[in-house]
N, C-alpha and C positions, 0 to 999 in steps of 0.2 A: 347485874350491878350488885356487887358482893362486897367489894372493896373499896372503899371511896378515899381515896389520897386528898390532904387539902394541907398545900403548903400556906403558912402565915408566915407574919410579922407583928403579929398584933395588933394590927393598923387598923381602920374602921371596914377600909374596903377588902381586907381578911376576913372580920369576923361576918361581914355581909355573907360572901363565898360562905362561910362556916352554916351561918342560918339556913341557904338552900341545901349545901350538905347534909345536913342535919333532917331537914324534912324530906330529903331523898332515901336515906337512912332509914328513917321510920316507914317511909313508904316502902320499899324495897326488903328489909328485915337485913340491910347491909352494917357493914361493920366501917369506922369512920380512923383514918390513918393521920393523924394530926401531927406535921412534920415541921419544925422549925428549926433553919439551917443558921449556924453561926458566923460569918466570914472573916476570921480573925484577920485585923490591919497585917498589912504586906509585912511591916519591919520584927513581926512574934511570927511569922511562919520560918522553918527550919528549911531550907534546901533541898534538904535529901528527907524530906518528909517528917510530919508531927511539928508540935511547939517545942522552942527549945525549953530548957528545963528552968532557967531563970522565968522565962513567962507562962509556967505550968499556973502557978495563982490566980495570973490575970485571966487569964481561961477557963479554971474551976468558976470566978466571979462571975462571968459572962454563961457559964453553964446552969449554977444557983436563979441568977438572975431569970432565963428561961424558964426553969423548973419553978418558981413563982407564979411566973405568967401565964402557964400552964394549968397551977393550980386555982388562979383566978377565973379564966376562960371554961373550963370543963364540971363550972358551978353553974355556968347560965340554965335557965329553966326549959331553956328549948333544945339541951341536948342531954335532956332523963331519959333515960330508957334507953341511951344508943349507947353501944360499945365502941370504948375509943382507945387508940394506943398512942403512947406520946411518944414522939421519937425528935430527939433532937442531936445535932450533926454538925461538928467544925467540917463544914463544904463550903465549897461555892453553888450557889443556886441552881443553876441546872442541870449541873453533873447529880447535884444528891439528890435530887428530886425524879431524872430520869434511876438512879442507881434505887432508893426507896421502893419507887413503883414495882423496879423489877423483882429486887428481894420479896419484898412481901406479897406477890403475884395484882399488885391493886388492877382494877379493869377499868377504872373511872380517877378522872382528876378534875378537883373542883377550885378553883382559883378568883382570888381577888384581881380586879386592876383599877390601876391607879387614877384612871383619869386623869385630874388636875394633881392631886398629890396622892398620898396613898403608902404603895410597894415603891420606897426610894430607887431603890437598887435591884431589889427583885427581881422585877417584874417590867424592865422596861429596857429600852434598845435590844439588842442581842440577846439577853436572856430572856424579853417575850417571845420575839422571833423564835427561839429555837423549841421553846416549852409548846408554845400551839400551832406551831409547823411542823414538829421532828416527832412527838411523842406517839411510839405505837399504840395507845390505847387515847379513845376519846377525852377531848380536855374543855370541861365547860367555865366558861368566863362569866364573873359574875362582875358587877360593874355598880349599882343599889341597891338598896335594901327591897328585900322581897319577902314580904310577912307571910303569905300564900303562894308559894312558885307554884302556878300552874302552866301546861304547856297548851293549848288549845289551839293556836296557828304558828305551825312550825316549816320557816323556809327554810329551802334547801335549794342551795343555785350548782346546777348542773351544766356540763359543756354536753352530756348526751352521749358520751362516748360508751360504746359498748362493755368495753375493755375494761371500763370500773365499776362491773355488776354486783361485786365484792361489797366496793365499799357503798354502795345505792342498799345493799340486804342487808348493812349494819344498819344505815340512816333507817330504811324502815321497821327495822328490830326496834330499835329507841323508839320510834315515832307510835309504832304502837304499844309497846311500854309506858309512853306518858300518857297514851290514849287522845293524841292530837293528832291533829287534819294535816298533812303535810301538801306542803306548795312547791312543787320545782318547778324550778326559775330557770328558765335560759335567758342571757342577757344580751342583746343584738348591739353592737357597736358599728362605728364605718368601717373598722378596719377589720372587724370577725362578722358582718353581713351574711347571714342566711337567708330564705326564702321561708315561707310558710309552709310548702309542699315539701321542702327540704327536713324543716322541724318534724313533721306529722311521722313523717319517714323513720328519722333520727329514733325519736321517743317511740314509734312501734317497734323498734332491737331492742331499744334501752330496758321498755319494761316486757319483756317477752317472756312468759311462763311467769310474772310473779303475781301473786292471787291478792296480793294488798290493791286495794278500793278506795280506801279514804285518803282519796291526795285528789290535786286539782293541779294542770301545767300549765304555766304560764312565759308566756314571750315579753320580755320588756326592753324597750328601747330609750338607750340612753347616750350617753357619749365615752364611759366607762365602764369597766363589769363593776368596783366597788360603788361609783354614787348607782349606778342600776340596782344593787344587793341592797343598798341605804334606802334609797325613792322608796321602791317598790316594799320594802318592812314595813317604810312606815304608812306607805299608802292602806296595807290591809291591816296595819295595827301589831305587827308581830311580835309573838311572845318571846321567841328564840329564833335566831340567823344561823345556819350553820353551813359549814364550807369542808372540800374534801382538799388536804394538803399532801405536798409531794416532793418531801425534802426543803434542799436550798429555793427552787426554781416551781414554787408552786404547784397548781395542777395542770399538767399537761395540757397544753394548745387551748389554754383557757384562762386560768391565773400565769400571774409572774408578778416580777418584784416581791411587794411585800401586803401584799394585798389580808391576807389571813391577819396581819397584824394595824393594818388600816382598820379595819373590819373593828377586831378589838378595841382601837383606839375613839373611834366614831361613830358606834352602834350605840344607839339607843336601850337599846334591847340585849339582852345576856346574847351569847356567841358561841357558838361548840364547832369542834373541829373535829374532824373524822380522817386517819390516816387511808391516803391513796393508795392500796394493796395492789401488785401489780397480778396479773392472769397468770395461771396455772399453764406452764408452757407445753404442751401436748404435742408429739411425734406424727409427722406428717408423712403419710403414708400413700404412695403415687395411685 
């Protein structure tokens, strides 16, 4: 964690995101990418790309204006001593934000949500869906203020499948980076029913040669995988939820719909997402 992207609006639940930013930052000795996208009104975008040149003004104004905000924000006492780049961008929200990350190689994205109000436009319908469903690099959701983010119980809800040992060696990467106890969570519904003997099975592939210790597995029974991910956070008090995404269609024979973004909508507790990397296809040989 090198790179920490954290798109704003300047909103409360921005500079929230900003706060744990900032104390990951210092923890980590990362460098902090503070992105604010402009989305200029439909009727000042030109066609065939740029503003037209009649609404060049109203554009510099709305760029000044940014450049303000900026310099207001990057005075707080809690981001001395981190390095931060300002970067601000006539886009739409998460074309700039996925295009940002990639230019400046960021490995981490740390984001407000809105809850009840917040990221107007940001950060909500389709442009949440796509930022902590799509994005190749981890994307943590911060949702209050957190004066001390620490991570000390961190779930992780698993379908068990072998076939994402990838992204199970990220989640524990992190997990031992925060120096937290991680929980995976299988979550037993009517319609995804497993057996006990079936799980025991499952999770002796799942975790096969990894040397990581400090986690505990856990089976919870619900009527949903999202309230089973909600119950069970809050039954053991969780610091952070985190889930594995896989595109439009969730994660494979476990998630669908829009569950990653339920999650964000409904959690208690911050939310990180970890992209579903698929297996290394290997030549089969009779």
């Amino acid at each position: 964690m090198k790179k920490i992207l954290v798109p704003t609006d300047f909103s409360e639940h921005a500079e929230n995101a900003l706060q744990v930013a900032a104390q990951l930052a210092h923890k980590f000795q990362a460098d902090i990418y503070l992105l604010h996208m402009i989305e200029l009104p439909a009727d000042m975008v030109n066609p065939v790309g740029g503003t037209r040149t009649s609404d060049l003004p109203e554009a510099l104004g709305f760029m000044k204006l940014a450049k303000k905000r900026f310099t207001e924000i990057i005075s707080r006492p809690y981001l001395k001593g981190v390095k931060i780049y300002q970067i601000v961008e006539f886009h739409r929200a998460f074309d700039g934000i996925m295009e940002t990350s990639r230019e400046h190689g960021c490995d981490f994205i740390v984001m407000g949500s809105r809850g009840v109000s917040g990221f107007k436009e940001m950060f909500v319908g389709s442009n949440t869906e796509k930022v902590v469903r799509t994005s190749e690099i981890p994307v943590l959701v911060i949702k209050n203020e957190h004066p001390e983010f620490e991570v000390r119980n961190f779930v992780f809800a698993t379908n068990l499948d072998n076939n994402n040992r990838r992204t199970l060696e990220k989640v524990v990467e992190f997990a031992t980076l925060m120096d937290a106890k991680l929980h995976l969570l299988y979550i037993n519904t009517a319609n995804e029913f497993i057996t006990s003997k079936e799980t025991d099975s499952y999770l002796e592939k799942y975790l096969e040669g990894l040397s990581f210790t400090n986690y505990e597995f856990h089976v919870y029974n619900d009527d949903s995988v999202e309230h089973g991910i909600l119950n069970f956070a809050k039954k053991i008090n969780a610091d952070l939820v985190g889930v594995a995404t896989h595109g439009r269609k969730g994660l494979t024979h476990f998630f669908n719909g829009s569950i990653s973004e339920d999650l964000v909508n409904h959690a208690n507790s911050p939310v990180i997402t970890f992209k579903l990397e698929k297996p290394e296809v290997r030549k089969q040989f009779p």
